[in-house]
C-alpha positions as CSV (number, residue, x, y, z in Angstrom):
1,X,40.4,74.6,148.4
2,X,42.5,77.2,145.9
3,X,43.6,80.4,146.6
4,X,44.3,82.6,144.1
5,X,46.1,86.3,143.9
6,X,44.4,88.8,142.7
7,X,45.3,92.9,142.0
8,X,42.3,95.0,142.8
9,X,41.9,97.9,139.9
10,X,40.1,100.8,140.8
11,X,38.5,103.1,143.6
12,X,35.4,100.8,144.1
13,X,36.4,99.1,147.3
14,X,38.4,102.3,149.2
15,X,39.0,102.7,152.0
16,X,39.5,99.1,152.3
17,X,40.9,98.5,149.7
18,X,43.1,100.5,146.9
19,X,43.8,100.4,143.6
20,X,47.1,98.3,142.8
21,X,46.6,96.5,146.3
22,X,47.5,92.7,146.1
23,X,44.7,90.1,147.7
24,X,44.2,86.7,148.7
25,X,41.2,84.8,147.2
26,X,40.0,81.4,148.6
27,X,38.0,79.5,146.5
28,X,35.5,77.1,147.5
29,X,34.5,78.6,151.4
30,X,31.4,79.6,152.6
31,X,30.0,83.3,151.5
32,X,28.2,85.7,154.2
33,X,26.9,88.5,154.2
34,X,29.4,91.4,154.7
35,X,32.2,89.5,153.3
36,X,34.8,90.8,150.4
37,X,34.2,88.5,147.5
38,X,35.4,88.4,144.2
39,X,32.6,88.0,141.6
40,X,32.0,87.3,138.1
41,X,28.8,89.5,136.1
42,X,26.7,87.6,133.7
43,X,26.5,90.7,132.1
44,X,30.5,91.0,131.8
45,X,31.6,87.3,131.7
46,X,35.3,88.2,130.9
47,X,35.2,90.7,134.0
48,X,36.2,89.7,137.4
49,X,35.4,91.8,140.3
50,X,36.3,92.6,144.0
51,X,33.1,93.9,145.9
52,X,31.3,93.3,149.2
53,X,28.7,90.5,149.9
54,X,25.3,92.0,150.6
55,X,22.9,89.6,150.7
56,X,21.8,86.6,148.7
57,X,19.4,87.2,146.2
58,X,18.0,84.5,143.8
59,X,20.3,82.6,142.2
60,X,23.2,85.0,143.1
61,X,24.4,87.8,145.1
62,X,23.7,91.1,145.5
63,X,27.3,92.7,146.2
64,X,28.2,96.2,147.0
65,X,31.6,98.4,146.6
66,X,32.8,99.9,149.4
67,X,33.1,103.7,147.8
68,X,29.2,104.4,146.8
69,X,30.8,107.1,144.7
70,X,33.3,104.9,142.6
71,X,31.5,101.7,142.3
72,X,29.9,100.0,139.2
73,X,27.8,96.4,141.5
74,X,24.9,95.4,141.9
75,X,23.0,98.8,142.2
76,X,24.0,98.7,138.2
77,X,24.6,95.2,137.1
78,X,22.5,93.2,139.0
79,X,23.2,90.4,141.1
80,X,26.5,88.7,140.8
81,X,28.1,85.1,140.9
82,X,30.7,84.7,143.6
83,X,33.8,82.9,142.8
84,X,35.7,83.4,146.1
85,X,36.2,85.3,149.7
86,X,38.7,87.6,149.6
87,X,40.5,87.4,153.3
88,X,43.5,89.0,153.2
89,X,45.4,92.0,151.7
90,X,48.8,90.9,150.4
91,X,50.6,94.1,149.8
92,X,51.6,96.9,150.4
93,X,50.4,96.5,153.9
94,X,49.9,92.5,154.5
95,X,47.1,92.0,156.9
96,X,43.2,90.6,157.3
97,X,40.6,92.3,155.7
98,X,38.3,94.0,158.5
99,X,34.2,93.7,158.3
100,X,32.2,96.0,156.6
101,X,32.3,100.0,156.6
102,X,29.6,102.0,158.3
């Protein structure tokens, strides 16, 4: 499996994540539902994304922000292809990423 570092950009994911926060991405694992992914838009091919896994749907999935109010996902750009699970928060406060908002 890879892991890659990634810099989230944006409000889309608060309050679990903030903009300039530093994850870990691990390529290659099993999605489910309520997980934090990072995704790739057919739409936006260029464009990676950090959201939250909602549910399969199709040939992708449909993926969610965490801030309803700041979030450009699935609601707008259809479903999206997941690339990796998104685990842990590097920095500024290391830790494991907790399940999903109510």
């Amino acid at each position: 499996m890879r892991w890659r570092r990634v810099s989230v950009r944006g409000p889309s994911m608060s309050p679990t994540l903030r903009d300039a926060d530093v994850v870990l991405a691990r390529f290659g694992c099993a999605v489910r539902s309520g997980d934090v992914v990072l995704v790739r838009w057919a739409s936006r091919p260029g464009q990676l994304s950090v959201k939250r896994a909602a549910r399969p749907s199709g040939t992708g999935w449909w993926v969610l922000g965490d801030n309803p109010y700041g979030s450009t996902d699935s609601r707008t750009l259809g479903t999206a292809d997941v690339l990796a699970v998104v685990g842990w928060r590097l920095w500024p406060r290391p830790g494991r990423l907790q399940g999903p908002v109510e």
